[in-house]
GUZA-428830 format. One line per 5 residues: for each residue x, z, y of C-alpha. Coordinates in Angstrom, 2 decimals, padded with zeros to 5 digits, m for minus. Each point is the difference from the previous one (the first is absolute). Layout:
// GUZA-428830
X,Z,Y ~ ...
***
This chain:
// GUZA-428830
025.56,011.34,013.65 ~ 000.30,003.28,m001.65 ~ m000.49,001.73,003.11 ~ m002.99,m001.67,001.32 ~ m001.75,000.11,m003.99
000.81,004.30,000.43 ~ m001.45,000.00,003.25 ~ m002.89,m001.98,m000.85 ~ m000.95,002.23,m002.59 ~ 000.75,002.82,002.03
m002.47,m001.15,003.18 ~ m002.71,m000.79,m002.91 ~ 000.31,003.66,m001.82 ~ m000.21,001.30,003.42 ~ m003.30,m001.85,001.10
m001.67,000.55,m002.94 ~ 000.63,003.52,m000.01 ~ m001.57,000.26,003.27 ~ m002.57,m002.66,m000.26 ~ m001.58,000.55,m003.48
m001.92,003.38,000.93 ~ m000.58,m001.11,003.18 ~ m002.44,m002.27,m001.49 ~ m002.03,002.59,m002.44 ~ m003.05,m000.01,001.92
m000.12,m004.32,m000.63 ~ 000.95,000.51,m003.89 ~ m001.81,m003.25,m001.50 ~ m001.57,m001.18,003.66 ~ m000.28,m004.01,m001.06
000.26,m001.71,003.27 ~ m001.46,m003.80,m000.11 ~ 001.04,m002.27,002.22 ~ 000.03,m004.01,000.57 ~ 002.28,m002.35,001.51
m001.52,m001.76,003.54 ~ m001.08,m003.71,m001.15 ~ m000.22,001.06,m003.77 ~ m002.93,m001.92,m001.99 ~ m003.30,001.12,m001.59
m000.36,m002.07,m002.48 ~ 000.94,000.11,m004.01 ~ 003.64,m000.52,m000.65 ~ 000.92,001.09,004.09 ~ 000.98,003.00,001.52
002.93,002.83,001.02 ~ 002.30,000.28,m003.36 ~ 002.29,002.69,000.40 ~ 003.60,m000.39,m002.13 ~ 002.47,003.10,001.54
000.42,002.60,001.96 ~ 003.37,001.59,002.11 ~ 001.29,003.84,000.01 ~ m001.72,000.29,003.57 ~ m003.54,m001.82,m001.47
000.02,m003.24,001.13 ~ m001.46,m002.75,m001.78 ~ 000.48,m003.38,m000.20 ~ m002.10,m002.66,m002.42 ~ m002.13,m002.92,000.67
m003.55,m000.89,000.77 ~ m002.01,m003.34,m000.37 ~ m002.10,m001.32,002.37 ~ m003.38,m002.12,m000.13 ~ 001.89,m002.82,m000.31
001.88,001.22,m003.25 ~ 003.55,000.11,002.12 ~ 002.36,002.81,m000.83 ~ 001.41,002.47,003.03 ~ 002.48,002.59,000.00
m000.98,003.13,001.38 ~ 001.71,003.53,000.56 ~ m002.00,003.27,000.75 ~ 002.60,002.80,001.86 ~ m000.75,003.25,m000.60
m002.51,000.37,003.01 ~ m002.43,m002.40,m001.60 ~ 000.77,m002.78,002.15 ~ 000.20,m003.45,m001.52 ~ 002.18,m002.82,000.90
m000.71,m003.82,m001.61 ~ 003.05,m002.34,m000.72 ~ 000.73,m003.31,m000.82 ~ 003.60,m001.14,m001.34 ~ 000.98,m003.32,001.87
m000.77,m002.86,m002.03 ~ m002.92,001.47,m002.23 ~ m002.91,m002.52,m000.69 ~ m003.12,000.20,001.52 ~ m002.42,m001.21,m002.84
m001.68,001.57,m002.67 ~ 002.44,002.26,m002.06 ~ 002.37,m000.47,002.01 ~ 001.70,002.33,002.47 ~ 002.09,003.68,000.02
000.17,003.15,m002.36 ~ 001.60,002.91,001.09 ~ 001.23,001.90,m003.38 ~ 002.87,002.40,000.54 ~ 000.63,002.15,003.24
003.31,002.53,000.29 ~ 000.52,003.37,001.65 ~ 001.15,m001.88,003.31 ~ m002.88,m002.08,000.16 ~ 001.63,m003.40,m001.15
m002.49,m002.15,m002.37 ~ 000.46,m002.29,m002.71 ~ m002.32,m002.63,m000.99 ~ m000.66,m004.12,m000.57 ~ m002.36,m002.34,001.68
m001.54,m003.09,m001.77 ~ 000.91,m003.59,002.51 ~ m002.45,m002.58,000.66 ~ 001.20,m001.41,m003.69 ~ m000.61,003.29,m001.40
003.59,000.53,m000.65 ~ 001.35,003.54,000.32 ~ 002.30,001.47,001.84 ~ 001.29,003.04,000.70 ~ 000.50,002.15,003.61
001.21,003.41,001.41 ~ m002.09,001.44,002.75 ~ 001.95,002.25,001.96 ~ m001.05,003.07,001.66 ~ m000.79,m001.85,003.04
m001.55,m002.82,m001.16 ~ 002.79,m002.43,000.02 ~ m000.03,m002.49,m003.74 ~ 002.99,m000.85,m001.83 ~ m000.84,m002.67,m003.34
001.76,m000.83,m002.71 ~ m000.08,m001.98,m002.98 ~ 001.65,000.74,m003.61 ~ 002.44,m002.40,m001.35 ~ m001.38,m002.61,m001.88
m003.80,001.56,001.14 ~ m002.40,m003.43,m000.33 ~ m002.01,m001.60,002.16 ~ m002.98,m001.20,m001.64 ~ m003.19,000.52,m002.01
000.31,001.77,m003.94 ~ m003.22,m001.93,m002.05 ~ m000.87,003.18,m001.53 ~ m002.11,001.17,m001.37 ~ m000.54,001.31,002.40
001.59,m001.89,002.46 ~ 002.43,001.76,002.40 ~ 002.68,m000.48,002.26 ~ 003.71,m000.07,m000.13 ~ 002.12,001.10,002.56
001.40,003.80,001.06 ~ m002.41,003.45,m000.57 ~ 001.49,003.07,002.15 ~ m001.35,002.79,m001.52 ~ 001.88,003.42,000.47
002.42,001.13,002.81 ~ 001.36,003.58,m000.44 ~ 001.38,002.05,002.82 ~ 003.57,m001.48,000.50 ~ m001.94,m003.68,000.92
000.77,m001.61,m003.45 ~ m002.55,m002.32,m001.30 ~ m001.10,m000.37,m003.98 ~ m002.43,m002.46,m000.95 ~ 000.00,m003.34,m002.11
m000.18,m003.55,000.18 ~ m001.77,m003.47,m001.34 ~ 002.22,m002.70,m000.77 ~ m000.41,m003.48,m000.08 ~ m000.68,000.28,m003.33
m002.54,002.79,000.03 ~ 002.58,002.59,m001.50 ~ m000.49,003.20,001.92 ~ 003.46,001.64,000.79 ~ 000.66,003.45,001.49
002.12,000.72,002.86 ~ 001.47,002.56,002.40 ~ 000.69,m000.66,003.82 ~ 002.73,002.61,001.71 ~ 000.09,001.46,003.20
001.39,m002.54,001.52 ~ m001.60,m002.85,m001.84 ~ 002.35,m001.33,m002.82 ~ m002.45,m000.80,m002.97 ~ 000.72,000.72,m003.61
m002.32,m001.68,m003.09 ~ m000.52,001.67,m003.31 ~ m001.09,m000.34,m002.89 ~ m000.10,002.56,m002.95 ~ 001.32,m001.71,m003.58
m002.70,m002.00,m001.67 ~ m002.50,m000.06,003.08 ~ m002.29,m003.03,000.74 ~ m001.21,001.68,002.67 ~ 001.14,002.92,002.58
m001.94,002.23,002.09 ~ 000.79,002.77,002.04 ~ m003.22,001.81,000.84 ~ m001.69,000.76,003.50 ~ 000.54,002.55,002.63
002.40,002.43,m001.83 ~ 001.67,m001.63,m002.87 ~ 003.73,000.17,002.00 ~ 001.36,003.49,000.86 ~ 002.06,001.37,002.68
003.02,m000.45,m002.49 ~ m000.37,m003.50,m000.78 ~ m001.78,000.12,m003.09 ~ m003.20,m002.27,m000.86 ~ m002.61,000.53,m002.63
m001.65,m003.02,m001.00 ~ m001.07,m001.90,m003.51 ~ 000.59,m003.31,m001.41 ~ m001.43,m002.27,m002.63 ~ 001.90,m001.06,m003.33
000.01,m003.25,m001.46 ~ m003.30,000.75,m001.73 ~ m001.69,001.19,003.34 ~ m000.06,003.78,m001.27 ~ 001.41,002.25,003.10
002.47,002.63,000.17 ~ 000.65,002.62,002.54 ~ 003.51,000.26,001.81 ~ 001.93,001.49,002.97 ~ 003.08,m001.06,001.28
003.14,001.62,001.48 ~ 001.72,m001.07,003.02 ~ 002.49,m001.10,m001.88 ~ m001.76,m002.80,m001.95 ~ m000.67,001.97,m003.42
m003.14,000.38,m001.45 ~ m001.90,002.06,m001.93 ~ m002.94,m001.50,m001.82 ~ m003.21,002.38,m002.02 ~ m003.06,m000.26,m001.86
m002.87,002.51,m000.58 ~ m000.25,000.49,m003.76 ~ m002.78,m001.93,m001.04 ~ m000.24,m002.55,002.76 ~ m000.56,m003.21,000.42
000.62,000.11,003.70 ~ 002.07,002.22,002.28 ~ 001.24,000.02,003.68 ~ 001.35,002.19,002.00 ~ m002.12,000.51,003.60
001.56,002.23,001.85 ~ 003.51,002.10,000.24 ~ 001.47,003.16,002.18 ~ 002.85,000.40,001.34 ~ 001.06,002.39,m002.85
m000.44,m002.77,m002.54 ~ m003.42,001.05,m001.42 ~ m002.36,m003.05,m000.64 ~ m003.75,m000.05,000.14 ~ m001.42,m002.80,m001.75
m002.56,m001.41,m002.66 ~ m000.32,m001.55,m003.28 ~ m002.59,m002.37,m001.94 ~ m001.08,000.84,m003.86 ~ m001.04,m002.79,m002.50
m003.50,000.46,000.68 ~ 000.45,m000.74,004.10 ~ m000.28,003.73,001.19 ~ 002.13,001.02,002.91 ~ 002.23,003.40,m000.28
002.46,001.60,002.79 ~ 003.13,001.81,m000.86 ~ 002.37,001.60,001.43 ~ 003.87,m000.30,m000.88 ~ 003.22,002.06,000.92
003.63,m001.37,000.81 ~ 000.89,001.26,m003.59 ~ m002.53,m003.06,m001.45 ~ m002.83,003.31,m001.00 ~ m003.79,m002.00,000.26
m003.21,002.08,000.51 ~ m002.65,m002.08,m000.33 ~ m003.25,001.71,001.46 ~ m003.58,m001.18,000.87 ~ m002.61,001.47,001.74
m003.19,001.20,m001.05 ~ m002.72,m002.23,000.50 ~ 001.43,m003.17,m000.11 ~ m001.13,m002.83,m002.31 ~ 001.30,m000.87,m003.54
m000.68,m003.68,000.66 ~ 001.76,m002.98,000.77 ~ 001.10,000.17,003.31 ~ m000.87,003.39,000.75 ~ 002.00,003.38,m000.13
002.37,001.74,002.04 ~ 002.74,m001.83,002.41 ~ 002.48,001.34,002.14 ~ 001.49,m001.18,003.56 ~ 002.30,002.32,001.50
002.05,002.83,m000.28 ~ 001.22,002.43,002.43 ~ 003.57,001.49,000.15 ~ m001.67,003.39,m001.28 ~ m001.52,m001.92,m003.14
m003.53,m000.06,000.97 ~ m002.01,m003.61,m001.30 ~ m002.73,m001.67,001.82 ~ m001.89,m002.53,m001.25 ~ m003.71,m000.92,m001.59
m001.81,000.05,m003.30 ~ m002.70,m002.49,m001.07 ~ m002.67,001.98,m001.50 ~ m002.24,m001.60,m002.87 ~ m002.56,m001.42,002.62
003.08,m002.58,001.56 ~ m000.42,002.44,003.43 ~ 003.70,001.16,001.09 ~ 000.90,003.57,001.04 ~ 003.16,001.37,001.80
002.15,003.13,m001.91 ~ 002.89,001.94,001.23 ~ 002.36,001.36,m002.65 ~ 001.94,003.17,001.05 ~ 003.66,000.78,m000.87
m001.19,002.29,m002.66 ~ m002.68,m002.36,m001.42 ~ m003.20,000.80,000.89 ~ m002.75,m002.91,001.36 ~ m001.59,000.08,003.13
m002.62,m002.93,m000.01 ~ m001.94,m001.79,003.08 ~ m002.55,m001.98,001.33 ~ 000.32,m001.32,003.87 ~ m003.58,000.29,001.65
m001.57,m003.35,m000.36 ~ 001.60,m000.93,m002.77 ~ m002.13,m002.25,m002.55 ~ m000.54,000.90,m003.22 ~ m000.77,m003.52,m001.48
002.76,m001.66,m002.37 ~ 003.06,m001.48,002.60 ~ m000.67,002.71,002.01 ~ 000.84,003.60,001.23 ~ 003.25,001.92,001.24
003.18,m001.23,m000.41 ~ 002.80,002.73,000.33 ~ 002.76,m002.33,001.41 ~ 003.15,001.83,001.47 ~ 001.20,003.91,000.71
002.70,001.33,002.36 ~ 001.89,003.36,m000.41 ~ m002.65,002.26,001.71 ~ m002.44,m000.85,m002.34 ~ m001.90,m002.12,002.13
m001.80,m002.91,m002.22 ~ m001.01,m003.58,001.73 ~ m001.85,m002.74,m001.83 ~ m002.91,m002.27,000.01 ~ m003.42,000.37,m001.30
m002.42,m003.02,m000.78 ~ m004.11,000.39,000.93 ~ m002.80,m001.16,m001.66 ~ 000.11,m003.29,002.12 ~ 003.23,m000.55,m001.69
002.17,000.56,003.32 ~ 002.85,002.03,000.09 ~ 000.51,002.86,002.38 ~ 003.31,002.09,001.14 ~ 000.28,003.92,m000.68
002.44,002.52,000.25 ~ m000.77,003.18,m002.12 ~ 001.80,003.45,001.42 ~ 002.16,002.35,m002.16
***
């Protein structure tokens, strides 16, 4: 495994060496696109959660019947529409894509015609492998507000293993990590109610998932956790909420934190356990607004959006060295709810997300290094 890791990293120096000037004359270029069959209305629409090393990108888009459908965009723009076998055909109900690796393998889960979840590989060519978690349940959660028990696939990193979480019977939420060749482990850190591993690129090449999980008194707390089983669990100074979004494969974490009076913050934190916080300028110092991180790449840059004072979202890019690169997609709304939405970054740079109009339907982009 050693081997392949050093050659992977090798093959990726390589390319973007050669591909990252290749692209100055597109620096910033926002490309929009839209899945075929996507809807128009409020609340429908392309959602874009992660993109590969070679740009691919995989996510989900809702049609005018408000069912979900996987999708995944290659690099030439072309865009092909999946459904996992066994997804539900009624409103809500259906396929997310969330997590695509450097071979082209997806993760992802698919609500049933119960609206239990479930989880699925896609490979490369299209073939579906699902799975449940142990002890995953098979029913309805009251709320509020309601959801659904049963298995959430939500990151696979580049060797094919799979880090998401679970619903039990019970409406506990469990984490969980799925190996190559598709034994299951279930997690919890000490003192959780509640474990969640976070979308598209909390699980890196090594084995290690970033995640967060709620105490007894619902307050949560960022952790990652080794291959081996052992966690390590952080707080922000000062907050009363932190989780840990995203992590690279040398151990650095992107996420965000909550203060008392509901503002959102990102940081960024080091294997050694250092936190920068940071926010960007322009966002809002009210409840529910401020700055909030999704990914990071493996040479430390953050993507993710702001909520400025008005409630209208904005996508930022956060280089190695610190400095804030914000955007809008064209089209974007500016009404509260709406606006870009930085979503995921691969190692040349390239940025894909989603960006919501001012009918309230959301719209795929990919922005250009």
């Amino acid at each position: 495994m050693k081997s392949k890791i050093s050659t992977l990293f090798t093959a990726m120096t390589l390319f973007a060496a050669l591909a990252i000037p290749a692209q100055g004359s597109t620096k910033g270029q926002i490309i929009t696109f839209n899945a075929p069959g996507a809807g128009t209305g409020a609340g429908q629409g392309t959602t874009v959660n992660a993109i590969n090393f070679f740009g691919a990108i995989v996510g989900y888009y809702i049609d005018s019947g408000n069912v979900y459908h996987g999708f995944v965009r290659d690099p030439r723009g072309n865009i092909t529409s999946f459904d996992a076998p066994g997804a539900g055909t009624g409103v809500g109900q259906g396929t997310g894509g969330w997590s695509i690796n450097f071979g082209g393998a997806i993760a992802g889960e698919y609500a049933d015609a119960s609206g239990v979840e479930h989880g699925y590989l896609r490979s490369p060519n299209g073939q579906f492998t699902t799975f449940e978690a142990p002890d995953a349940g098979n029913g309805q959660c009251a709320g509020p507000p309601p959801f659904s028990q049963g298995t959430e696939a939500l990151d696979i990193n580049d060797f094919g293993a799979i880090a998401g979480f679970y619903v039990d019977s019970s409406c506990v939420y469990h984490g969980f990590l799925r190996d190559f060749w598709g034994n299951i482990t279930t997690f919890d850190p000490t003192g959780s109610v509640g474990t969640f591993s976070d979308a598209g690129s909390g699980l890196n090449d090594f084995g290690v998932i970033a995640g967060f999980y709620d105490d007894s008194s619902f307050v949560g707390h960022g952790f990652t956790r080794a291959p081996n089983g052992t966690f390590a669990t952080f707080d922000v100074s000062g907050a009363a909420f932190t989780a840990a979004a995203s992590i690279n494969n040398f151990g650095v974490v992107a996420g965000d934190s909550t203060d008392l009076s509901g503002v959102n913050h990102s940081f960024l934190r080091t294997p050694n356990g250092t936190i920068t916080p940071f926010d960007v300028k322009g966002a809002g110092t009210g409840a529910g607004q401020g700055t909030t991180s999704n990914t990071i790449n493996d040479l430390g840059a953050i993507v993710g959006f702001y909520v400025d004072s008005s409630g209208a979202d904005h996508g930022f890019l956060r280089a190695p060295s610190g400095k804030i690169t914000t955007f809008d997609a064209p089209g974007a709304g500016t009404g509260p709810g709406q606006g870009t939405i930085g979503g995921a970054n691969n190692l040349e740079g390239t940025i894909a997300g989603s960006y919501i109009d001012a009918s309230s339907a959301s719209h795929g982009f990919l922005r250009k290094q």
